[in-house]
C-alpha positions as a printed NumPy array, in Angstrom:
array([[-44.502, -11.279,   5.009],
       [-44.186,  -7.194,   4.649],
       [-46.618,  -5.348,   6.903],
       [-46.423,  -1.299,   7.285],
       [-46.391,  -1.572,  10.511],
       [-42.864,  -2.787,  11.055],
       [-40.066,  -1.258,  11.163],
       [-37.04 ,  -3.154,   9.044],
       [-33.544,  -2.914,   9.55 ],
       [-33.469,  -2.07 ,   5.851],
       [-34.995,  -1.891,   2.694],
       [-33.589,  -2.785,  -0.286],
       [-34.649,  -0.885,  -3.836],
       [-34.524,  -3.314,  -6.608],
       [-34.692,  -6.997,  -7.011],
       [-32.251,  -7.281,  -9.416],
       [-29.096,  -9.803,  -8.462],
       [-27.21 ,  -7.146,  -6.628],
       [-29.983,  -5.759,  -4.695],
       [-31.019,  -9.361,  -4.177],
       [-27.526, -10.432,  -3.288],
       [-27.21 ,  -6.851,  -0.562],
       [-30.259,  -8.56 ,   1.092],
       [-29.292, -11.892,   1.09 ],
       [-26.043, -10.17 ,   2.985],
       [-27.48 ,  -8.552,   5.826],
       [-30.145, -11.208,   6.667],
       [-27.578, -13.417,   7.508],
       [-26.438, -11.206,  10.029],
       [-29.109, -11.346,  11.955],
       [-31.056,  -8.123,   9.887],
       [-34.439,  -7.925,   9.153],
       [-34.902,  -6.95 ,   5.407],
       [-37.545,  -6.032,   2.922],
       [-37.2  ,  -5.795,  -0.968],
       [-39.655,  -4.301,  -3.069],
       [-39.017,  -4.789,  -6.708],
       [-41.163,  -2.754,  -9.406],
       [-41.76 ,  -5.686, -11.775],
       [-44.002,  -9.526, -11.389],
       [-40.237, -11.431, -11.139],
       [-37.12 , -10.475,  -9.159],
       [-34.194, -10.811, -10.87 ],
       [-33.906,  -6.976, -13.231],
       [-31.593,  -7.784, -15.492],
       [-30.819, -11.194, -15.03 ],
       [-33.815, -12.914, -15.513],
       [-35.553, -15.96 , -17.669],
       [-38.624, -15.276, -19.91 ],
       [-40.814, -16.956, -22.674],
       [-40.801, -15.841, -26.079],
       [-43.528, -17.777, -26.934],
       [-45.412, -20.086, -24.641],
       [-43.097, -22.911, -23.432],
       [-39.765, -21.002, -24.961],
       [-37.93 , -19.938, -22.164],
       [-34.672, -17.706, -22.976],
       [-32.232, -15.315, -20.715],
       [-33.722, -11.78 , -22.124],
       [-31.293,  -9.726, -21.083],
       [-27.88 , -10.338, -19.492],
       [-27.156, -14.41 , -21.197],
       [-23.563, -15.543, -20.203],
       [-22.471, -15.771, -16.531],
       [-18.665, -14.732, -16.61 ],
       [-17.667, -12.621, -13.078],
       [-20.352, -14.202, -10.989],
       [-18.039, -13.822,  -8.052],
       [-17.408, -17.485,  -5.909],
       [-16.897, -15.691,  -2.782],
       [-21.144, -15.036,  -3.285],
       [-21.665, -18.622,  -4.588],
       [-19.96 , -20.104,  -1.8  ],
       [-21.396, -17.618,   1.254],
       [-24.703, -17.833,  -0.218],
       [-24.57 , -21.349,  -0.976],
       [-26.343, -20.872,  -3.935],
       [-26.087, -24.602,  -5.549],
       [-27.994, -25.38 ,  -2.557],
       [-30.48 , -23.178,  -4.243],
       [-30.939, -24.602,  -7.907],
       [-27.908, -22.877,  -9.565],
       [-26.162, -24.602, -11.668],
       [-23.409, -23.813, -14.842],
       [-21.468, -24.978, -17.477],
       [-18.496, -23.608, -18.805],
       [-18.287, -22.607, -21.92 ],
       [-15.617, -24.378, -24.155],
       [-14.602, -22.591, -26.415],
       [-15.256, -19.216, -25.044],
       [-16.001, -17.726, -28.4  ],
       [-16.595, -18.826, -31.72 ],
       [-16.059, -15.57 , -34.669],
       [-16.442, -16.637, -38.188],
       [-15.06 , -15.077, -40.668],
       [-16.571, -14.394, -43.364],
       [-15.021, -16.818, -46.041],
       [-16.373, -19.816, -44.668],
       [-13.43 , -19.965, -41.65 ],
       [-14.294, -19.745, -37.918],
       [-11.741, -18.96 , -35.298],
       [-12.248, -20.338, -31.627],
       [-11.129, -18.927, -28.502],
       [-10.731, -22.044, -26.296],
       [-10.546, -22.13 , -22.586],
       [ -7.357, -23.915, -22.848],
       [ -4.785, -21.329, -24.222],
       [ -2.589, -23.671, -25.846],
       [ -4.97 , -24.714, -27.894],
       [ -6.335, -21.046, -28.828],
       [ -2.627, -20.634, -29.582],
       [ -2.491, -23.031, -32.452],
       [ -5.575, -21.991, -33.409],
       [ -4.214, -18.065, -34.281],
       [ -1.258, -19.961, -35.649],
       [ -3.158, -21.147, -38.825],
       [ -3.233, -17.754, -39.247],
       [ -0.015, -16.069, -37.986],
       [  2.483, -18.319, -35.897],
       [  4.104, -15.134, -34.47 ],
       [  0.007, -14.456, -33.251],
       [  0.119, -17.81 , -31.509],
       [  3.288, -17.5  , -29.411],
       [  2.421, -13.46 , -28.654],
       [ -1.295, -14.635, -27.805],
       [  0.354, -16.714, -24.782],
       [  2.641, -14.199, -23.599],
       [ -0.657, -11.544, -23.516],
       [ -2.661, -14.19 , -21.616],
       [ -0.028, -14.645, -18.918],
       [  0.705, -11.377, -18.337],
       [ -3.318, -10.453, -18.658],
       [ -4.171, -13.089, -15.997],
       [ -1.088, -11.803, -13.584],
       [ -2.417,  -8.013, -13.929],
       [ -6.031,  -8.72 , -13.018],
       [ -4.751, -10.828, -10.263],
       [ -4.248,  -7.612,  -8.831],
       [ -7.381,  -6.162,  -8.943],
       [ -8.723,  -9.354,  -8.126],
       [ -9.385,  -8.409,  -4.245],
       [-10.457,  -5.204,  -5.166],
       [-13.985,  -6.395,  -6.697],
       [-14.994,  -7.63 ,  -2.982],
       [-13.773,  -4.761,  -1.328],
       [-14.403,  -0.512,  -1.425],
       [-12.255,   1.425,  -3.373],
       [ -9.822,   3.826,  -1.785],
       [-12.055,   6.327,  -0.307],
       [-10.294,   9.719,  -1.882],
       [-12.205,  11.745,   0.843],
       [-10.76 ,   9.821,   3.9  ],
       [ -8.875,  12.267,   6.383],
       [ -6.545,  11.66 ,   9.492],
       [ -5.905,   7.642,  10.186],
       [ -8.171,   6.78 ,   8.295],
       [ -6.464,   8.609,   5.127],
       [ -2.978,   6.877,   6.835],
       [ -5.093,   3.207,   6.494],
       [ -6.544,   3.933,   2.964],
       [ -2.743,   4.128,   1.719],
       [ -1.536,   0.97 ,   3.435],
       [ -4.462,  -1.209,   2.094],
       [ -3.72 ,   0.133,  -1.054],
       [  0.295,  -0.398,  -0.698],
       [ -0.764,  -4.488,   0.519],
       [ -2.769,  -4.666,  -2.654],
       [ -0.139,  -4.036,  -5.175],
       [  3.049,  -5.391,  -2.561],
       [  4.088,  -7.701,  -5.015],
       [  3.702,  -5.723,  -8.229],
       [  6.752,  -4.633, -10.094],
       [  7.279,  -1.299, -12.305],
       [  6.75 ,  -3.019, -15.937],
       [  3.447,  -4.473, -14.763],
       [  2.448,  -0.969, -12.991],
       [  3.357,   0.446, -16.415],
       [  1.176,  -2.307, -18.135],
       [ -1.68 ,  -1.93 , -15.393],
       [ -1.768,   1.907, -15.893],
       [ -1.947,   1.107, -19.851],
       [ -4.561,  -1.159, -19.592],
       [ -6.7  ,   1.215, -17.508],
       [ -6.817,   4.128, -19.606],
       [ -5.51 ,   3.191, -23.172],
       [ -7.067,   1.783, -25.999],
       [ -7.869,  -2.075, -27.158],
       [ -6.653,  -1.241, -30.929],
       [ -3.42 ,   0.38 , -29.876],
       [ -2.817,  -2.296, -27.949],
       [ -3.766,  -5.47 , -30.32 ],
       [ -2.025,  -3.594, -33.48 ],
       [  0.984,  -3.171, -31.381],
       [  0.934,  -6.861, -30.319],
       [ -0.869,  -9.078, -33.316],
       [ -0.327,  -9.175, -37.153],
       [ -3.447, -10.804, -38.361],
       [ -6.534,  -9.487, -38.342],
       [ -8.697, -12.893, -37.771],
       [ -6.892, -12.468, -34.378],
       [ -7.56 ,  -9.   , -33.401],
       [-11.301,  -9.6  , -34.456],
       [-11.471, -12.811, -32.078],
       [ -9.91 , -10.467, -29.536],
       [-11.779,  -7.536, -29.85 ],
       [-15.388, -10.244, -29.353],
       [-14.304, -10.703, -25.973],
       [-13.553,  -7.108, -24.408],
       [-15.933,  -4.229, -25.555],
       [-19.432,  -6.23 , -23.828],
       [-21.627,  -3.032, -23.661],
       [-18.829,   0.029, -23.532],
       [-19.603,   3.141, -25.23 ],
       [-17.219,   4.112, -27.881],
       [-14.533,   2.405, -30.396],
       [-12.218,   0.399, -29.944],
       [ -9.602,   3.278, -30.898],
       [-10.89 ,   5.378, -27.736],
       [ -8.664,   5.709, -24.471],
       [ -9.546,   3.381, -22.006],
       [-11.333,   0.8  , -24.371],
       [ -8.341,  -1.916, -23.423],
       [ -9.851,  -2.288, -19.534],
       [-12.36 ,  -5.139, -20.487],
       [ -9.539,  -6.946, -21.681],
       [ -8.417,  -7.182, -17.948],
       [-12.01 ,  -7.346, -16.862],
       [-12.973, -10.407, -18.169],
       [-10.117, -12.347, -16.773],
       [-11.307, -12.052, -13.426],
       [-12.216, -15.143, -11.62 ],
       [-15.296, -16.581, -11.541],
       [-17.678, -19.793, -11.241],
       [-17.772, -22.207,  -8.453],
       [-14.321, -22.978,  -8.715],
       [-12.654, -19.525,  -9.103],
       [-11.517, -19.704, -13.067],
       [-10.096, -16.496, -14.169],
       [-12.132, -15.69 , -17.365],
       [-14.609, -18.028, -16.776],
       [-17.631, -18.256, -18.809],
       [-20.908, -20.297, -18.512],
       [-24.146, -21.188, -19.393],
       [-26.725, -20.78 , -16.785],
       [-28.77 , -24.007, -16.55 ],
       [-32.301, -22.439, -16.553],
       [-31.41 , -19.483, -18.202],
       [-29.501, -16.256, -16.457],
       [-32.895, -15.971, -14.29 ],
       [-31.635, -19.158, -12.082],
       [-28.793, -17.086, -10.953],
       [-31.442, -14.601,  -9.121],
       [-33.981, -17.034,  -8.423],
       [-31.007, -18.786,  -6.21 ],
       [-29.813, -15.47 ,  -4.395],
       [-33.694, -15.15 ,  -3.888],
       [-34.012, -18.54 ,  -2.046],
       [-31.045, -17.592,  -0.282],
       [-32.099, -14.304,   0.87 ],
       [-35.475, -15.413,   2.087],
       [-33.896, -18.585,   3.692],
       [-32.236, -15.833,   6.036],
       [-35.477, -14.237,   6.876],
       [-35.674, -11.539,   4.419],
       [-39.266, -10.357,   2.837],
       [-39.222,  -9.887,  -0.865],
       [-42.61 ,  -7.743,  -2.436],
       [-43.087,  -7.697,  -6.162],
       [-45.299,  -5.526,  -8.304],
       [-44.089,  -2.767,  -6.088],
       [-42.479,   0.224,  -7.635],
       [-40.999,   2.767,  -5.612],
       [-41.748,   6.241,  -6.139],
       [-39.648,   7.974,  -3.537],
       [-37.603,   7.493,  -1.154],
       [-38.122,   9.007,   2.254],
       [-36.09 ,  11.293,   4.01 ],
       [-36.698,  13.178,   7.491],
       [-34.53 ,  15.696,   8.562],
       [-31.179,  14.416,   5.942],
       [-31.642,  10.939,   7.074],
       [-33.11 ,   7.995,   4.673],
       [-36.058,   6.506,   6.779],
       [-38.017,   4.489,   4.498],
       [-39.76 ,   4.139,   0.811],
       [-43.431,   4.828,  -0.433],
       [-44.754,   2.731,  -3.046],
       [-46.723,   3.745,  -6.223],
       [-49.702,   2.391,  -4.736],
       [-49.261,   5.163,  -1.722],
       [-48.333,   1.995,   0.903],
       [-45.074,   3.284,   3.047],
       [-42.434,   1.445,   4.804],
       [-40.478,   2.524,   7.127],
       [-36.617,   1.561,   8.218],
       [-32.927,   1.882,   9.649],
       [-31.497,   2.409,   6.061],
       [-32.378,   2.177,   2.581],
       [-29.782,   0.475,   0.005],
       [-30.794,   1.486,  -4.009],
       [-30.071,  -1.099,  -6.282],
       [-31.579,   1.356,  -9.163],
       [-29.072,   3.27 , -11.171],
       [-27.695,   6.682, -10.058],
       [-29.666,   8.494, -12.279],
       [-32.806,   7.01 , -11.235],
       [-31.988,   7.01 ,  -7.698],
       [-30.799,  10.467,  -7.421],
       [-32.655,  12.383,  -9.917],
       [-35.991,  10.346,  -9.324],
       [-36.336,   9.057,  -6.178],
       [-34.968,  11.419,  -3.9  ],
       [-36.315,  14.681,  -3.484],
       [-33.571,  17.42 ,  -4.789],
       [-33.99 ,  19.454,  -1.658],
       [-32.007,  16.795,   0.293],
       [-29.382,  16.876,  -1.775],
       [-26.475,  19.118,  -2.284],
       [-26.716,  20.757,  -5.889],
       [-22.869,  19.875,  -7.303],
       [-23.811,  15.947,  -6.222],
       [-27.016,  16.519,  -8.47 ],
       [-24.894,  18.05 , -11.315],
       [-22.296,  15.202, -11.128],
       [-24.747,  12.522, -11.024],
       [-26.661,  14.084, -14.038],
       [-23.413,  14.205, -16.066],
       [-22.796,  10.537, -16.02 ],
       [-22.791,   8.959, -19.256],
       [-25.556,   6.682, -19.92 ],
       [-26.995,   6.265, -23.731],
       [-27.142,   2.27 , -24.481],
       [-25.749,   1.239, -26.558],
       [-26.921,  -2.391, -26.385],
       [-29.833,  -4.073, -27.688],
       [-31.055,  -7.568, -27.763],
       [-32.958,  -9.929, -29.737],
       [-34.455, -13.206, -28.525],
       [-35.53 , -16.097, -31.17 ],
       [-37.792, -19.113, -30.565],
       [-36.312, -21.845, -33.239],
       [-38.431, -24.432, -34.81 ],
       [-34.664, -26.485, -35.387],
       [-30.925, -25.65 , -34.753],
       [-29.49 , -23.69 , -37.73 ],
       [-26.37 , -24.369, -40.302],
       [-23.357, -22.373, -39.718],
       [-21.593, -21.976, -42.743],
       [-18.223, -23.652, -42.064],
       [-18.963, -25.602, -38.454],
       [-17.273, -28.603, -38.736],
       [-20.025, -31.035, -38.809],
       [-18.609, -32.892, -35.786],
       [-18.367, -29.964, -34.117],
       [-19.466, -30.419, -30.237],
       [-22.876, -28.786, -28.827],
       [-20.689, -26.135, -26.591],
       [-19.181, -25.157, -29.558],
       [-22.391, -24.687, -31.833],
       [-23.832, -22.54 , -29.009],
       [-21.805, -19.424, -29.438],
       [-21.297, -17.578, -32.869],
       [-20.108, -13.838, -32.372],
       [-20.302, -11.624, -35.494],
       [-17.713,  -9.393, -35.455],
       [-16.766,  -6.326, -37.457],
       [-12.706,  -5.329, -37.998],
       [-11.209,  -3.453, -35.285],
       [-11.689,  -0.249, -37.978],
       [-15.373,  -1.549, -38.659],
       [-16.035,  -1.779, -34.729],
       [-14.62 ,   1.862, -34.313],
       [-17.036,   2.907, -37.84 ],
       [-19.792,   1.669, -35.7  ],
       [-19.052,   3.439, -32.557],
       [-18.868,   6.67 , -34.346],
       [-21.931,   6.134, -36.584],
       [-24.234,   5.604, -33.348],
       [-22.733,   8.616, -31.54 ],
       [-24.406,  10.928, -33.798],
       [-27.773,   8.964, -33.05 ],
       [-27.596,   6.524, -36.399],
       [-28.283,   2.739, -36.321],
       [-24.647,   0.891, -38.215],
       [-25.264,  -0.876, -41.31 ],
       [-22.946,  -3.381, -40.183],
       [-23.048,  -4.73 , -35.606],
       [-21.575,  -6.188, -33.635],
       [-24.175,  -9.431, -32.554],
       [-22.996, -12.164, -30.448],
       [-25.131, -15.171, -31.004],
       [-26.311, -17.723, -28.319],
       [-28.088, -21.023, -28.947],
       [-27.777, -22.02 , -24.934],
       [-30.752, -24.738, -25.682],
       [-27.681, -27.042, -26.993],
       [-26.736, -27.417, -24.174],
       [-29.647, -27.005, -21.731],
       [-32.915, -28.511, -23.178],
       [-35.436, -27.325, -20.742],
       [-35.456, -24.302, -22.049],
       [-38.086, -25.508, -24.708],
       [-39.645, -28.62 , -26.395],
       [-37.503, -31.674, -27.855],
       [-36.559, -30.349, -31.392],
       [-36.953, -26.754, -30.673],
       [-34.2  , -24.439, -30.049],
       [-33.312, -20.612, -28.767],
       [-31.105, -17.971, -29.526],
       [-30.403, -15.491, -27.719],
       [-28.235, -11.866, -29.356],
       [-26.351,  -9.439, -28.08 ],
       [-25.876,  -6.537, -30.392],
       [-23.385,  -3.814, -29.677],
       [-22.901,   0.325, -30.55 ],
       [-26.685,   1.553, -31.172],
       [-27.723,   4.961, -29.955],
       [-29.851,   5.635, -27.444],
       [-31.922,   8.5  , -28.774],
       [-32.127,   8.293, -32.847],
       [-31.166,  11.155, -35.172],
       [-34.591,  10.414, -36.578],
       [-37.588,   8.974, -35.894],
       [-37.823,   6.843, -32.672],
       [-37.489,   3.315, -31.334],
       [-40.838,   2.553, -31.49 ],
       [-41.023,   3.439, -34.907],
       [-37.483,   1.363, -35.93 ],
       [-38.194,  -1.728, -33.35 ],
       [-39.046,  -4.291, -36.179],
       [-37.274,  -3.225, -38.965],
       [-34.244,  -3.095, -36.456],
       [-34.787,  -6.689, -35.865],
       [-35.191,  -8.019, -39.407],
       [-31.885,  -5.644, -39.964],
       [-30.183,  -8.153, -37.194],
       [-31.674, -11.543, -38.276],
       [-30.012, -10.525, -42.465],
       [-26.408, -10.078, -41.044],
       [-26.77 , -12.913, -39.008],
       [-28.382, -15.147, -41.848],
       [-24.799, -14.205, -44.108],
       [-23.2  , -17.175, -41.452],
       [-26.863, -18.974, -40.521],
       [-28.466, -19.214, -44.253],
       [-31.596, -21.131, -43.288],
       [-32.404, -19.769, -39.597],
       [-35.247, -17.252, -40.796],
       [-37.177, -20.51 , -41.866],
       [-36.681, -21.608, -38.823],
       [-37.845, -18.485, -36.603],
       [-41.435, -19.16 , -34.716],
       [-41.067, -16.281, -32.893],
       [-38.975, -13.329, -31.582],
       [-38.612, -10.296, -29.309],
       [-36.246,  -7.135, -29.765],
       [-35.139,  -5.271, -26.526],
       [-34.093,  -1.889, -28.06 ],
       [-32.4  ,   0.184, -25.669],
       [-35.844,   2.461, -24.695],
       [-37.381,  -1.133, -23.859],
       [-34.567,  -2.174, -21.807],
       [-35.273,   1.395, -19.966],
       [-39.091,   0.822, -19.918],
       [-39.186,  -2.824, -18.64 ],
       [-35.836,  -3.393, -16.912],
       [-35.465,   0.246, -14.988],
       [-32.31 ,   0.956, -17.066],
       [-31.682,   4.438, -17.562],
       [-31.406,   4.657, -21.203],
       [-30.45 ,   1.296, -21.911],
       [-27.438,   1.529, -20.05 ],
       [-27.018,  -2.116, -18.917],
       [-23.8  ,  -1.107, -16.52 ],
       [-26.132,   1.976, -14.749],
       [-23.309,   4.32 , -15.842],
       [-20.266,   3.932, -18.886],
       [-17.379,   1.974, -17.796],
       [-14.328,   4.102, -18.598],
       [-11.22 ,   5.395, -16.353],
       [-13.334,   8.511, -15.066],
       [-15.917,   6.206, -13.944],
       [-14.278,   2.928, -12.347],
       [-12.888,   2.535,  -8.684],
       [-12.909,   5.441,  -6.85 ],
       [-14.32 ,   7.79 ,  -9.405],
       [-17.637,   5.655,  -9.624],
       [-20.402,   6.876,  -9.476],
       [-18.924,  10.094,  -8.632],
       [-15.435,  11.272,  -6.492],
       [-16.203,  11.372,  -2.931],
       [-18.675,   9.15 ,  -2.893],
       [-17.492,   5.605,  -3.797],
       [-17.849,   4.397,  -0.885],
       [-21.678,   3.168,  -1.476],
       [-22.633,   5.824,   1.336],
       [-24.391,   8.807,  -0.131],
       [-25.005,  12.801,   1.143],
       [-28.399,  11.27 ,   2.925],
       [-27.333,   9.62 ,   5.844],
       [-28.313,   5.534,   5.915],
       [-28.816,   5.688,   2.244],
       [-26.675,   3.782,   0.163],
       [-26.185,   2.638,  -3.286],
       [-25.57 ,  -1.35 ,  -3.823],
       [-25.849,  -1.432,  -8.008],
       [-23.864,  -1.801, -11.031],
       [-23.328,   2.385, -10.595],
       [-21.448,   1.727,  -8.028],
       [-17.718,  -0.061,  -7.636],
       [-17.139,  -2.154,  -9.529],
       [-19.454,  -1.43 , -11.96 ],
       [-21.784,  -3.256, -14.467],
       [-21.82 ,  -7.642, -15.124],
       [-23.133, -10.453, -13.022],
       [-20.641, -10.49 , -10.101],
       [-23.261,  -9.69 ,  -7.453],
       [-20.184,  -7.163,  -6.021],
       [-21.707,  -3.834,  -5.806],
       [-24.669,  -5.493,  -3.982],
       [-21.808,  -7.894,  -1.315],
       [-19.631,  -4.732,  -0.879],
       [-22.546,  -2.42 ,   0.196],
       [-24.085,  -4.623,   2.355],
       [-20.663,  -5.043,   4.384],
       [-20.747,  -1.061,   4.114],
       [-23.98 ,  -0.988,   6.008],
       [-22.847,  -3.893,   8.641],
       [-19.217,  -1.651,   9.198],
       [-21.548,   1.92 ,   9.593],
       [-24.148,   0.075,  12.282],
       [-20.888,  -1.453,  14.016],
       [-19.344,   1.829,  14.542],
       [-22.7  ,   3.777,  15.244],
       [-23.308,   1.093,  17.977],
       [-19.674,   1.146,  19.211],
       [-20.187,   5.208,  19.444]])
């Protein structure tokens, strides 16, 4: 239980699943560990919540797809409750004209699927998957590791280069060529260059802009492509995807077991207001409620912004650090929309034997020209006529999420500003929402009948509830100037930061946004390397 009067070996900002999986971490070596987490549940972002009484829904993040199994398996977290199911197909994108076009985990059979629509599509499909899969082989290893530390000097400079040169041993010049492409050019260059039809390119284009600022005609737009075929689930399947049996909150609740299992204290209702430092060295937090705590080092599993610019004082930092933080790009441009279902609704042209995996996912996608219309649009602080809204109905295939009958839906919509040209949020929440439910009813005709109750997460309520600097559900734009070693700023990727024993184990830094539970395993081996070599001094 947390008392004031003890002294931890660290606290940990943030129950969300990377602070929760950082603490989990060092308790099993042997550390004592607090984390105090602002709202009633752990979990931030990844978490399971009623709509209505008894209708039980993953609010924010919904699919588990990088969940890395190096933290399943060292956290033994299906010890804990966690369990998934893969999702099969992967996507489902209909089309418009009463034709749907599946991307199945099998890619044979997504390539005879494109054929019906281009036969050259199919055969190129499989040549872009193989090569896909080899390229983020590579960067793989890098997820569960620190970036190359640009500010290392001497030997250690001399070791940075030959962990780099082991990394990418193997690779040849055509797939560094394709790897440097993928990293900083753009998904429509790429798919017009490669695919014919445009039923493919939409199916394509579903599956690799989750959450990314801009078009898909804007440099460095290709990189979720790569992304999201990085392994994951219990059995290490690159681009896996799965529903969460509980909802997206049993992957949190399990880290949480874990991490108490191995001693550690978790306090809820307790948001932190600053974070202490005495003489350029982090020794502790104090809560809202004035209690203080005191420790060895402090990891923040808040975003930069909020860490940086909120929660530590700006006389202990240096002033360009301040300025770089402050010019990361944040801005949504996500929003959500959760439905309690009195029934499961008609998709205009399912196959009526279709398979309950395959009625749970519908994503409604605009053209690749439509998506970048949409990106644009919302840059200049308007709300697109026309979204992108990926549609989950994951009580197919897990029915405790509410009574027999019943049914959720979960949606993920994609490029809405931040901060409106006019008016605000709060004034646009609703009509927002029944905006979302029409476009989705043009492929679901009878689901408003069936609606008993709903809640929209625009991006100001995912910054109010969930702690996410505007809406930003990656704590920081995922783009070439801001992955690797340029995240969340050059010089200090590391997840060390200018106050000494403070360190940053989110989503801002490497390697970024998703539930992988990386950020928050890489910073907690940080802090384990740093007390090795203080002790060893």
């Amino acid at each position: 239980m947390a008392t004031q009067d003890r002294i931890y070996d660290a606290i940990v900002v943030g129950g969300g699943h990377n602070g929760l999986t950082a603490a989990a971490y060092l308790a099993r070596a042997g550390r004592s560990v607090l984390v105090v987490e602002r709202r009633p549940i752990v979990g931030g972002a990844c978490v399971t919540e009623e709509v209505i009484p008894g209708h039980r829904v993953s609010f924010t993040s919904y699919i588990a797809s990088m969940l890395m199994p190096t933290v399943i398996r060292d956290l033994d977290l299906g010890s804990h409750g966690l369990r998934m199911v893969a999702c099969d197909p992967i996507l489902t994108v209909p089309l418009g004209d009463g034709q749907i076009i599946r991307w199945w985990a099998d890619p044979e059979r997504t390539a005879r699927e494109i054929a019906r629509f281009s036969a050259s599509d199919g055969a190129a499909f499989l040549e872009v998957d193989r090569k896909l899969k080899a390229l983020a082989a590579y960067l793989q290893p890098f997820f569960l590791e620190p970036p190359p530390d640009l500010a290392a000097k001497g030997l250690d400079k001399l070791r940075e280069g030959l962990r780099l040169a082991r990394r990418f041993r193997k690779i040849n010049g055509v797939e560094m060529g394709e790897m440097v492409t993928f990293l900083t050019g753009s998904l429509g260059d790429f798919l017009d260059r490669h695919f014919e039809a445009e039923e493919t390119k939409r199916m394509i284009l579903a599956n690799s802009v989750y959450g990314k600022h801009g078009g898909p005609y804007e440099p460095g737009s290709a990189v979720g492509m790569l992304f999201h075929l990085l392994s994951g689930g219990d059995h290490s399947v690159q681009g896996f995807n799965g529903h969460v049996m509980g909802g997206m909150g049993a992957i949190t609740g399990a880290i949480a077991a874990a991490a108490r299992g191995f001693g550690a204290d978790i306090l809820t209702d307790a948001p932190v207001t600053r974070i202490d430092v005495e003489q350029g060295r982090a020794t502790g937090v104090t809560l809202a409620d004035g209690r203080s705590f005191r420790a060895d080092v402090v990891l923040s599993n808040a975003d930069p912004k909020r860490t940086f610019l909120g929660l530590v004082d700006a006389a202990h930092l240096p002033a360009d650090f301040r300025a770089d933080i402050a010019a990361i790009k944040m801005g949504g441009p996500a929003a959500k929309l959760n439905l309690a279902l009195s029934g499961e609704p008609t998709v205009i042209g399912r196959a009526p034997d279709a398979s309950p995996l395959e009625r749970s996912l519908l994503s409604i996608a605009p053209t690749l020209e439509g998506a970048q219309r949409c990106a644009d649009i919302a840059r200049f602080g308007d709300i697109p006529e026309h979204l992108w809204i990926d549609c989950v109905i994951p009580s197919l295939v897990d029915d405790s999420l509410c009574p027999p009958g019943h049914h959720m839906m979960t949606c993920f919509i994609q490029f809405v500003p931040y901060k409106l040209r006019e008016g605000t949020w709060d004034d646009h929440r609703e009509a927002f929402a029944d905006s979302i439910i029409r476009q989705i009813t043009r492929h679901m005709p009878d689901l408003p009948e069936k609606i008993i109750g709903r809640t929209v997460l625009t991006p100001l309520d995912l910054e109010r509830t969930y702690g996410l600097t505007e809406g930003n559900i990656f704590h920081g734009d995922l783009h070439p100037g801001a992955l690797f070693s340029m995240r969340p700023v050059p010089r200090w990727s590391q997840y060390r930061t200018p106050v000494e024993g403070l360190y940053l184990c989110g989503a801002g830094a490497h390697p970024g946004g998703g539930v992988t539970g990386a950020p928050g395993h890489n910073a907690a081996m940080q802090v384990l390397r740093d007390r090795k070599r203080r002790r060893q001094r």
